[in-house]
Each structure stands twice: as structure tokens, then as C-alpha cells.
C-alpha positions as a Python dict, from the first residue, in 0.01 Angstrom:
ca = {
    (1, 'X'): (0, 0, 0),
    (2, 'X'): (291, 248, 77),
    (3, 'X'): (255, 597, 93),
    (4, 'X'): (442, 868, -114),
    (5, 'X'): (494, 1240, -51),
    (6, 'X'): (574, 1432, -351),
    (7, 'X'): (811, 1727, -373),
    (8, 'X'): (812, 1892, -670),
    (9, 'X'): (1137, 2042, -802),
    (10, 'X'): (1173, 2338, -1052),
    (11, 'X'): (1485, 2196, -1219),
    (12, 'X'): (1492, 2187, -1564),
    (13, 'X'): (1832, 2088, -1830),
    (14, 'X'): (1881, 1887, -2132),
    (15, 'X'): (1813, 1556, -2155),
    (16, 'X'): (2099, 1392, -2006),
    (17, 'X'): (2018, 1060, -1838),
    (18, 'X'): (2192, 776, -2092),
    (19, 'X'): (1847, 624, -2132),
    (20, 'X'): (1688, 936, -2256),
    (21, 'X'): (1711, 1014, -2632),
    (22, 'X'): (1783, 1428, -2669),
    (23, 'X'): (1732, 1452, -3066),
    (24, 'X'): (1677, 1132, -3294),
    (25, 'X'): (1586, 1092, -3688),
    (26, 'X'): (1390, 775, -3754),
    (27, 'X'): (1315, 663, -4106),
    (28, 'X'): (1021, 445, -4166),
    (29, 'X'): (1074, 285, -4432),
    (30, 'X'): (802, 195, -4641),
    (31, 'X'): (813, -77, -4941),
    (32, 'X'): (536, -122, -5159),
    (33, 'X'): (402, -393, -5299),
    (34, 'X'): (156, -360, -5581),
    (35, 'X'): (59, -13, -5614),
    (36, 'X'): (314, 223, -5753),
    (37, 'X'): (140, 514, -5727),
    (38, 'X'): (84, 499, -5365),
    (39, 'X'): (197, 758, -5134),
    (40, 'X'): (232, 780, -4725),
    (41, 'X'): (14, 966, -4547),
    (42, 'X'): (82, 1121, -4229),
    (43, 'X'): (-251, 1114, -4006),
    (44, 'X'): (-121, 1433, -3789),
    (45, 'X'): (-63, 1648, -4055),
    (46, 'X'): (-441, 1751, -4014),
    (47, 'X'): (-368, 1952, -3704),
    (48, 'X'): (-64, 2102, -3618),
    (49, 'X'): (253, 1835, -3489),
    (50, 'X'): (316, 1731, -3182),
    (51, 'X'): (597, 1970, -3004),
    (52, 'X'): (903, 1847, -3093),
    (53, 'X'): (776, 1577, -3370),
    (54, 'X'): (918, 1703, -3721),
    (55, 'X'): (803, 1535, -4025),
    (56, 'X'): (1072, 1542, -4323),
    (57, 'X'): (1026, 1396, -4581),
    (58, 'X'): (702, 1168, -4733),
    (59, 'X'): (721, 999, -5031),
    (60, 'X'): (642, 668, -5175),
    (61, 'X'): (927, 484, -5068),
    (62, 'X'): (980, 658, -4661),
    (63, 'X'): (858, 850, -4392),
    (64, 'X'): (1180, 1063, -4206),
    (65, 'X'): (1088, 1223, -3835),
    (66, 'X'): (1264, 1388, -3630),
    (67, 'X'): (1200, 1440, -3285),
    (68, 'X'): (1355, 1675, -3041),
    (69, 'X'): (1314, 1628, -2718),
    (70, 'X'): (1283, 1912, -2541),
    (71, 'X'): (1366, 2020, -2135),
    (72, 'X'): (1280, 1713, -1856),
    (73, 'X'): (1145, 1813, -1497),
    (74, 'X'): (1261, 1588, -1229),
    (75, 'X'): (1012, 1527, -978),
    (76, 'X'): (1086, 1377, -626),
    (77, 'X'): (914, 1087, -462),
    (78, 'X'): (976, 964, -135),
    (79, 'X'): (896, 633, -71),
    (80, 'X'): (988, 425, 229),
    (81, 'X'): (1247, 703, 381),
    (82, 'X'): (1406, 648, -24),
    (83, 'X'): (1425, 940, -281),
    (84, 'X'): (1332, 856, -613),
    (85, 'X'): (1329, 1068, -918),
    (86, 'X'): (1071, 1086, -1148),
    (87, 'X'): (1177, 1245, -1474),
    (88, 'X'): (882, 1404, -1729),
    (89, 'X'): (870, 1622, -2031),
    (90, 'X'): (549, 1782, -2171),
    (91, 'X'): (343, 1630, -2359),
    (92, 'X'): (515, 1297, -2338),
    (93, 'X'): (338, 988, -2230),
    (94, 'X'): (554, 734, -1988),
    (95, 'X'): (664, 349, -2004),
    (96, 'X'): (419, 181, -1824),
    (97, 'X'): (619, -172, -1690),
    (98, 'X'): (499, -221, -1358),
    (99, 'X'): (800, -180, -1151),
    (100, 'X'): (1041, -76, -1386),
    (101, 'X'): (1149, 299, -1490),
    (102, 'X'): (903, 535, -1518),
    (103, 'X'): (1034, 738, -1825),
    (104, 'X'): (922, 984, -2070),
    (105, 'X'): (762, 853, -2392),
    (106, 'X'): (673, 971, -2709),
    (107, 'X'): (430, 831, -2976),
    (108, 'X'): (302, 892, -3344),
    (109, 'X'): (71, 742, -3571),
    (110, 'X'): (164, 723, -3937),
    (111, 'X'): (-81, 672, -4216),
    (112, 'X'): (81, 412, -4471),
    (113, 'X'): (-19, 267, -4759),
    (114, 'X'): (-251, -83, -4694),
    (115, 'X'): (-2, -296, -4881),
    (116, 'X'): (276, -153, -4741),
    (117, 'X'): (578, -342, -4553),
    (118, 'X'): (720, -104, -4250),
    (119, 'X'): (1075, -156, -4117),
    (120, 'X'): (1225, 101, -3926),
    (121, 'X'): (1577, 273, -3878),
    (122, 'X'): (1736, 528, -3665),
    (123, 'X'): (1926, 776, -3893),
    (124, 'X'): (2082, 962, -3579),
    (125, 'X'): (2032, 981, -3214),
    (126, 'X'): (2226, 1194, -3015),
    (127, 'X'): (2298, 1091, -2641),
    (128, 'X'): (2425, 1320, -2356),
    (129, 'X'): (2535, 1204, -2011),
    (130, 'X'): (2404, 1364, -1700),
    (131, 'X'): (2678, 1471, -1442),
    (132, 'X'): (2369, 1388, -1185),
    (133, 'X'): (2272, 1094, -1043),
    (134, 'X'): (1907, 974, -1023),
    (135, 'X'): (1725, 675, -831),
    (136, 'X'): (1478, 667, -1102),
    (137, 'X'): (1115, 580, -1024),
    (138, 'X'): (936, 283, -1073),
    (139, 'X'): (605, 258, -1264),
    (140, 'X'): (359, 146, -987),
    (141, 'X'): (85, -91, -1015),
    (142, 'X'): (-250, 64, -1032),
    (143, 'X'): (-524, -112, -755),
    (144, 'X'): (-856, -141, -861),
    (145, 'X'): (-1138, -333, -729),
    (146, 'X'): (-1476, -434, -852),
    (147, 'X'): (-1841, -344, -718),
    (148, 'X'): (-2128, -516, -694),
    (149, 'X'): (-2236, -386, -1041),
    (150, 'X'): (-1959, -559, -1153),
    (151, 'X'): (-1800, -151, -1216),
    (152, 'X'): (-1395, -101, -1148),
    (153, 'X'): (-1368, 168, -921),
    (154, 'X'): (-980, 287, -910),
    (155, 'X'): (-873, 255, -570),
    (156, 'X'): (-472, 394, -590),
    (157, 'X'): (-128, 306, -678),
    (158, 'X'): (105, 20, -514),
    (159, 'X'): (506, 91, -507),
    (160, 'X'): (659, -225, -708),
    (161, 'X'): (1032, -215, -782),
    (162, 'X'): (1169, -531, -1015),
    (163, 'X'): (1473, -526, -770),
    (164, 'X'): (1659, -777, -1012),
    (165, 'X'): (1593, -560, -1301),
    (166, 'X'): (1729, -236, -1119),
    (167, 'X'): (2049, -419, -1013),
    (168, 'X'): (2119, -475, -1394),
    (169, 'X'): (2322, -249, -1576),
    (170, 'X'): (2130, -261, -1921),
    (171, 'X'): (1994, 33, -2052),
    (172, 'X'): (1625, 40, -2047),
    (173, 'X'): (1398, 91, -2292),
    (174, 'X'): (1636, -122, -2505),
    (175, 'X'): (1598, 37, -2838),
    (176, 'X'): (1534, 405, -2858),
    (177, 'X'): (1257, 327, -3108),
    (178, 'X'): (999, 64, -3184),
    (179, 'X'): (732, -61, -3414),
    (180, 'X'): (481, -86, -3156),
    (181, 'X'): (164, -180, -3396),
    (182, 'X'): (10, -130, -3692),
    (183, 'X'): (-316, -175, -3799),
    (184, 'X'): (-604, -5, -3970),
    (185, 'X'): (-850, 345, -3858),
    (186, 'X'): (-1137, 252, -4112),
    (187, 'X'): (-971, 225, -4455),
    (188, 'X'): (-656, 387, -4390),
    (189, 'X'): (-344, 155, -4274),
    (190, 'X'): (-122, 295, -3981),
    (191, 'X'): (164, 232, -3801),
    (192, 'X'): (283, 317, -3458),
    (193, 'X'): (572, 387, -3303),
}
């Protein structure tokens, strides 16, 4: 296992890496079969949104978000005698492919209806490019090892870089939104992306 040291930077802008999303609408678009009187259900409206998650418009036929993402902190990780950068917003989750990217991440769960059949599109996305450079961070692999009990205790984090995948010039995540699942909380249908 390698060992990091972590300085912590107080540098804050836009979102400007090419591989970050700054402001996107999504439409979920939501085709019923059966019931016409069915309507979409969004399970966070119960308590207040998620910062920067914007719900516009539910009816019968769509869902419309729109997300703004607001101000990243870049982090620095040393590694090896190599500076990485480790990007992070608040409140945002992160990819989790050991030894790509480590990159901010955002998530919602939708109530639909149960017969529903979910397709997604990006209305808008707007894109800026930074006029810095970063070695981005790779998402390390967690080391764990059982006890006697047969418990998993969490031991640390191992430094994995896909090397091949980092000397590819594809933009990662691919698409700046996905269908990740959908499924069902009880009786209510959901989808998330």
C-alpha cells in the first residue's frame, strides 16, 4: 500500500474541467401504458431538494430537472512524489471505478408510475473549459480483510491507476447522464439516475 499526504487547497471556480457538467436539463420521459390517469411522483419532494436539483415540470407524460452544479474544491494528493487533483462539490457523491477518475456525482430518485416505460434525454448541458490543468485522481481500491468471526474490518485504501485508460483521450463518464436502475420502494416504482 502507498502512502498519501493530503494538502488541502481553498480554491474554488466554476466548473470547468470538460468532463464536469456546470448546468444540465434532463427530461425523463415517461410513457404510460395502461393507466391514463397516472401521474409521476417525485419521492424528494417530501423534504426539501437536493442543492442544486430543480424539479420542473411533472406531469403524466415527463419529469424535467435541472441541476446546477455549483463551485468544485480541488484537493491535492501526493502520491509517489506525483500531484494529483482531487476535484469535489458538496453534497455530491463520486464515481467509484477503481482506478479511474475520481469525480463528483450527483443522484436522484424519481417516483414513476409502475407501468411506466423511462427513457431519458438531455435538454441542455452547458460545458466550460478550465484554463488549468489537473492530474486528476484515481478512485482507489478499498482493502479489507476478514476476522475470525468471519466480520470485514476496513483496513485502508490502495493507489490503482488504469494507466491505459488515463493515456486515452475519451471523456469520462461517457454520457453526462444515465439510467442507472429502477426498481420498486414497497409499492411505489422508481427510477434512478
Amino acid at each position: 500500500m502507498r502512502k498519501t499526504a493530503v494538502k488541502r487547497m481553498n480554491k474554488f471556480g466554476k466548473i470547468v474541467a470538460p468532463c464536469l457538467i456546470g448546468c444540465f436539463i434532463l427530461v425523463v420521459s415517461i410513457i404510460l401504458i395502461g393507466r391514463s390517469g397516472s401521474q409521476a411522483i417525485a419521492l424528494a419532494e417530501a423534504s426539501p431538494p437536493s442543492p442544486g436539483l430543480r424539479l420542473i415540470k411533472s406531469d403524466e407524460e415527463s419529469i424535467v430537472l435541472e441541476l446546477f452544479t455549483p463551485d468544485y474544491k480541488v484537493d491535492e494528493m501526493v502520491v509517489d512524489n506525483m500531484t494529483y487533483h482531487l476535484l469535489s462539490v458538496a453534497d455530491y457523491g463520486e464515481t467509484g471505478e477503481v482506478g479511474k477518475p475520481q469525480l463528483p456525482l450527483k443522484g436522484v430518485m424519481l417516483g414513476i408510475p409502475a407501468e411506466a416505460e423511462v427513457t431519458l434525454n438531455i435538454l441542455e448541458s452547458d460545458v466550460a473549459v478550465s484554463a488549468e490543468r489537473y492530474n486528476l485522481y484515481p478512485v482507489p481500491r478499498p482493502i479489507v480483510e476478514r476476522d475470525l468471526e468471519g466480520g470485514v474490518r476496513y483496513i485502508g485504501l490502495e493507489f490503482i491507476k488504469d494507466e491505459s485508460f488515463y493515456s486515452s483521450d475519451d471523456f469520462y463518464p461517457a454520457d453526462i447522464a444515465e439510467i442507472a436502475s429502477t426498481g420498486f420502494i414497497r409499492s411505489q416504482r422508481f427510477v434512478q439516475l
